[in-house]
N, C-alpha and C positions, 0 to 999 in steps of 0.2 A: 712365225710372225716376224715383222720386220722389227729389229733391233731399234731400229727411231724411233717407230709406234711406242714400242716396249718400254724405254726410254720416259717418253709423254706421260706413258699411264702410270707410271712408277712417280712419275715427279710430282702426277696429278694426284694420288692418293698419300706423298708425304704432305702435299699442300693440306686437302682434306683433314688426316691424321691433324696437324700442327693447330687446324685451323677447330676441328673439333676439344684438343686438349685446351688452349687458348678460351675456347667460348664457357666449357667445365668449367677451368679455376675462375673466369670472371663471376659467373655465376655464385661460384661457392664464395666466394669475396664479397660479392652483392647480400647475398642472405647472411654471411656473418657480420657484415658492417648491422645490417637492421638487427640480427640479435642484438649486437652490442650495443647499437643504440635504446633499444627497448630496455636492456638491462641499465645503462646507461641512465634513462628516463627515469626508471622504478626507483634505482638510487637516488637520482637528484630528489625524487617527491619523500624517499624516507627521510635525507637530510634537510629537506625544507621542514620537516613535521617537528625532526629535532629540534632544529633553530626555533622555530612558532614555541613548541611546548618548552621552552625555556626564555622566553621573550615576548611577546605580544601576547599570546594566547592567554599569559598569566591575567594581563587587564579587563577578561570577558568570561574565562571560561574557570572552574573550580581547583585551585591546587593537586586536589586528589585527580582529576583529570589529564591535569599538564604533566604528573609522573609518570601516569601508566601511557598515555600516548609515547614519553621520551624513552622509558626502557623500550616497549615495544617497536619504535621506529628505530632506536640504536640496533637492537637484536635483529631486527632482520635486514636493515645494513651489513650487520656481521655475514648473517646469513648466505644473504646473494654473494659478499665478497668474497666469501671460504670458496664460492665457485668457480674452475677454471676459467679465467679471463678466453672470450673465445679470439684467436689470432685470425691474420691477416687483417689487417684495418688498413684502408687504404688510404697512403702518408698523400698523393694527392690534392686532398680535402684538406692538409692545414696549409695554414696561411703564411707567406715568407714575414707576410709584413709583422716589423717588431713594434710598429710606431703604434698598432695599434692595442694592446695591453697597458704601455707605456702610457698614452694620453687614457685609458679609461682606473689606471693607477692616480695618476696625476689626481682626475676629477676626481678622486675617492681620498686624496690626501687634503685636495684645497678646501672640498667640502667638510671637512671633518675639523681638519686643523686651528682654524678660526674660535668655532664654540668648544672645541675640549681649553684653548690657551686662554677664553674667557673664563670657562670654569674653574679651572687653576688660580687663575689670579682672586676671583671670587672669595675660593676658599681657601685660603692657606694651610700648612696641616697644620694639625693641633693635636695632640696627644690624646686629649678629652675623648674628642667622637673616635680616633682610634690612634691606636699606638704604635704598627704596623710600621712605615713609615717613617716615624719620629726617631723610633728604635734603630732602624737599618741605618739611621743618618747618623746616630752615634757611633753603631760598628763601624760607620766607613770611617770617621773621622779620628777613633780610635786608630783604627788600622794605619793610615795615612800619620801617624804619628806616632806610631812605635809603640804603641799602647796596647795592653791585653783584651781583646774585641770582648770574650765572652763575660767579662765577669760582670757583676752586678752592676745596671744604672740606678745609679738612686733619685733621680730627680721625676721619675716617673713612675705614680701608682706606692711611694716610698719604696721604691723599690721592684726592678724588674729585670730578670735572667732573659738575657739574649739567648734565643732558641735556633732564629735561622740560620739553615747549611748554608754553607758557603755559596752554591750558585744565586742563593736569594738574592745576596746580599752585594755581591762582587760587581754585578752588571752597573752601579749607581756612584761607583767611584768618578766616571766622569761627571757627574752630574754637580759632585761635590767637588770637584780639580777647577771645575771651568765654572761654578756657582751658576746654575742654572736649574730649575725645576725639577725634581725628584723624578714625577711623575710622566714628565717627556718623555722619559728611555723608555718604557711601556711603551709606547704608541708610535715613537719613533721604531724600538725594533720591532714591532707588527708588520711597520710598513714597510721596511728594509727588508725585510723577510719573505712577506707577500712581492715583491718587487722580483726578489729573487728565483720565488717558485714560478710568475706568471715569464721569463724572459729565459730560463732556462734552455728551453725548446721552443720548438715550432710548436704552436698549437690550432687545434680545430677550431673555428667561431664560435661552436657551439661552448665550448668550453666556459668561455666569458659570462655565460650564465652565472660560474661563482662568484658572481658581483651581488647576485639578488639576497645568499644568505647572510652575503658578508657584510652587505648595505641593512639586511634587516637587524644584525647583532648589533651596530653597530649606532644605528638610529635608536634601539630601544636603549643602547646604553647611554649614550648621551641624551636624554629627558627622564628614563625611567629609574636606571641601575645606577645612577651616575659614579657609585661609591666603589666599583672594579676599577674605575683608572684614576679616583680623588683620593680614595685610602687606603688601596692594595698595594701589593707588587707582585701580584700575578698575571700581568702582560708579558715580564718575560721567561715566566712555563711555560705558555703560549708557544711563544717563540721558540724555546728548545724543543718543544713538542714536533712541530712545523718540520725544523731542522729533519729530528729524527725519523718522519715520516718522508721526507724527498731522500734522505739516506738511506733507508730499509727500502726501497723502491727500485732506488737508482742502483744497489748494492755496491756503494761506494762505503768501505769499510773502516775508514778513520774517519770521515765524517760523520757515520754511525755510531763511531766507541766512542769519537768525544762527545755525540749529544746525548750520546744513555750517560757517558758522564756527567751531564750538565744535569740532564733530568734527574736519575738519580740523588746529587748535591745540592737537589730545589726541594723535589717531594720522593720519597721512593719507596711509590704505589708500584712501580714496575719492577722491583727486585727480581723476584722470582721469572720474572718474562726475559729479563738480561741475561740472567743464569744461562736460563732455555736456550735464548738465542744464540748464544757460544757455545754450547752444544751443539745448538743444530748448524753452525759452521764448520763448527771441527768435523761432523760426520757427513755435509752435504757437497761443502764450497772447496776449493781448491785451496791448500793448508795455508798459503800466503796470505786468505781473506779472515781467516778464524786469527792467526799471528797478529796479522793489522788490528783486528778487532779488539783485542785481549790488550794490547799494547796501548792505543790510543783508550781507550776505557782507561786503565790501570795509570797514565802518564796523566791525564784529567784528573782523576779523583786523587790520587796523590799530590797531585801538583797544589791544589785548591786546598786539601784539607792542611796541606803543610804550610803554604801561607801565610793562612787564615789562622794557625795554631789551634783548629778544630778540635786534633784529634783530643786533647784535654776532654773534650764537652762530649764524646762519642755515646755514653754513658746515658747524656739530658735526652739524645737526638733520639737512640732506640726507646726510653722511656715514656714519650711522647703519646704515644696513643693509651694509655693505661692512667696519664695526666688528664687526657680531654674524656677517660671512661668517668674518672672520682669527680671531675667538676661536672660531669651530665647528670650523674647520679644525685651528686649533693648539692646542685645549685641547679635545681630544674626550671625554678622560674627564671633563671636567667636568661637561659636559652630557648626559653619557651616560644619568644618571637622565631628565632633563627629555624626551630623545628615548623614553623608553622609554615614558612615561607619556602621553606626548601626541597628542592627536588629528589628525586631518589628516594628508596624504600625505608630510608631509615625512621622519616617522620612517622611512617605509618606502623611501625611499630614499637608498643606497647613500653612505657619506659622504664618498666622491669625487669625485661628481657634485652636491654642495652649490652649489658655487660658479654653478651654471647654474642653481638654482632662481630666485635672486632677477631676472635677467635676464628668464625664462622665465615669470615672475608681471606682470612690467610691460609683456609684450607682449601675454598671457591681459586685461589690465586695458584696454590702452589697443583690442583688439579690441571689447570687451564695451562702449567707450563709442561706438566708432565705432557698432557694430552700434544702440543706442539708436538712435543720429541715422534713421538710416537706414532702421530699422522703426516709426517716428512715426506719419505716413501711415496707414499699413495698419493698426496693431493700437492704437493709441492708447484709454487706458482709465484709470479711476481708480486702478488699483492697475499700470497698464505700469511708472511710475517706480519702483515700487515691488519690483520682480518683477527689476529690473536693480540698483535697490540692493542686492539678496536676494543675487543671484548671482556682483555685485562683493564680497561678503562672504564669499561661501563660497570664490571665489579665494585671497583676500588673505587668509584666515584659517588656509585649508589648507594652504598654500605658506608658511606664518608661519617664518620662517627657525630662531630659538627657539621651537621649538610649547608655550609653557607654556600650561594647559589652561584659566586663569583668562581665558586674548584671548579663545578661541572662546566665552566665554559672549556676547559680544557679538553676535554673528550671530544666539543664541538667542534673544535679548529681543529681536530686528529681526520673530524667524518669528513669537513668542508677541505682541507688537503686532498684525502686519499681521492674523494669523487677528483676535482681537478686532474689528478693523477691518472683515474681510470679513462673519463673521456679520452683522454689524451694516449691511452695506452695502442702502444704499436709491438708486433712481433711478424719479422721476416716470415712472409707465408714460402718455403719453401718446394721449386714447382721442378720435378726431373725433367731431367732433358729428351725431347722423343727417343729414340733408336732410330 
């Protein structure tokens, strides 16, 4: 055969060849975007059912209902997320434009800002309807003058031991430097924070869907709940929480250890999950991420407790759930609203058997971290640490000794992250080159 011909047909079946591998990966690209979107879907509806059965749903439908829908839409949240995120997602489909997160931020800030700085001024705090608050304002002012934060305030209740770790308590010093509203830094660092996670990256359109659960929290909070951003300060757990789920994602490793430090020095529901997590650096990540880890955790919690001159009170901090076990036991009417109204498996059982929850939480905890270590190996994935933070949340939230209904928003804003996180997830589809 003539060498030309030869030639032709040779070029004509790399064409071919090229053109057949090229049609495969589209293909396979095609049907993993729709899985991902379908898993995608499934997710956004568990975490809508979350938000509903901690929010709206409570105005129509029975307490006893709004619990078990919330475990069960968190659990299998967990669930689907423990599953390999499936890769190649086509980068494509998200949008260059940044303007538009930004202006759909904005409208979520202007709309909000207005009736929360009305209800502020409304209400002043008062020690009375809670102490929260009034208390954190004496630490800082202590602190801010050279004064010992923890020891007794006498002017409230005749008397009341300063309890909050230092991250409580720390974020409110500007609030008192520059005399402005206690309760601003909550809402202000939500939106800094959300600001942060939406402009990161590029994102999908679809993505901006986490506007609807974050519009729903946040609508029932301002008419319904009003008392999460009038007499807490748990908007900024929120926040650390936030942090540490775009850090375990991103796996950027000092942004990581300072907000397990943060979160830890607020509430430390996730002890035993930090453990784990440094383990499974040491044994998974490249030794420089486990190092960073260890380092930024250890320079955090030090840094804060030394400040603060904590470590005196270390003693009140660990004793703390064994205080809220003898006041459930022996002041039951007191709490009897708080049980009635709150979420998680605690109300529904029996106020005899109290005393065995909090035991029965640190064993549920310290399994769930062994278990991490353990399933590495086999299922290891961008969002596995993530899927075990989830599920360390919905323990420790459910089991919450006091279930005031203001903790569990925290586990929400971990679900309403991670989905943004997942729509959004992309991983190089790796295609060999023909021969």
């Amino acid at each position: 055969m003539d060498p030309k011909i030869l030639n032709v047909f040779n070029r004509n079946d790399i064409k071919i060849n090229l053109l057949k591998q090229i049609g495969a990966y589209i293909w396979i690209l095609m049907t993993m975007n729709k899985k991902h979107q379908i898993r995608s879907i499934i997710l956004f509806v568990l975490l809508l059912i979350e938000v509903l059965s901690a929010t709206h749903w409570q105005l129509s439908m029975s307490m006893q209902w709004c619990r078990w829908w919330h475990i069960a839409a968190g659990l299998g949240f967990v669930g689907l997320l423990f599953l390999r995120p499936l890769q190649g997602r086509d980068v494509l489909h998200k949008s260059n434009q940044r303007w538009l997160p930004i202006m759909l931020w904005a409208i979520l800030v202007l709309w909000l800002t207005p009736g929360f700085y009305k209800l502020f001024k409304e209400h002043p705090l008062d020690f009375t309807h809670a102490d929260m608050l009034p208390v954190i304002e004496v630490m800082v002012h202590r602190w801010l003058d050279g004064l010992p934060v923890y020891d007794m305030i006498p002017q409230f209740w005749n008397g009341v031991m300063p309890v909050y770790l230092p991250a409580m308590w720390l974020p409110y010093v500007p609030a008192i430097v520059f005399s402005f509203d206690m309760r601003l830094v909550n809402l202000i660092g939500i939106f800094l924070v959300l600001l942060y996670l939406l402009i990161r990256k590029k994102s999908t359109p679809w993505a901006y869907a986490v506007f609807i659960p974050i519009g729903l929290w946040f609508n029932y909070l301002r008419h319904n709940r009003q008392e999460t951003f009038l007499l807490t300060q748990e908007g900024v757990v929120y926040v650390y929480y936030i942090l540490l789920v775009i850090a375990l994602y991103s796996r950027k490793a000092v942004l990581a250890g300072t907000a397990l430090g943060l979160c830890l020095l607020s509430r430390y529901g996730i002890l035993f999950f930090s453990i784990s997590l440094v383990i499974c650096y040491y044994l998974h990540e490249p030794s420089i991420y486990w190092k960073k880890l260890i380092l930024s955790v250890g320079i955090t919690g030090l840094a804060l407790m030394t400040i603060t001159g904590a470590w005196a009170n270390l003693h009140i901090f660990i004793g703390l759930p064994g205080e809220y076990i003898n006041n459930m036991v022996n002041f039951k009417a007191k709490y009897q609203d708080v049980m009635n109204d709150g979420l998680g498996l605690v109300p529904m059982i029996p106020i005899e058997y109290i005393t065995m929850i909090y035991p029965g939480m640190v064993c549920l905890l310290i399994f769930i971290a062994i278990a991490m270590i353990g399933a590495l190996k086999k299922y290891d994935h961008r969002f596995y640490y993530l899927s075990f933070l989830k599920l360390t949340l919905i323990v420790f939230y459910n089991l919450m000794i006091i279930p005031y209904q203001y903790l569990i928003f925290t586990s929400v804003w971990v679900s309403i992250t991670i989905w943004y996180l997942y729509i959004n997830h992309e991983e190089e589809l790796v295609v060999p080159i023909p021969e």
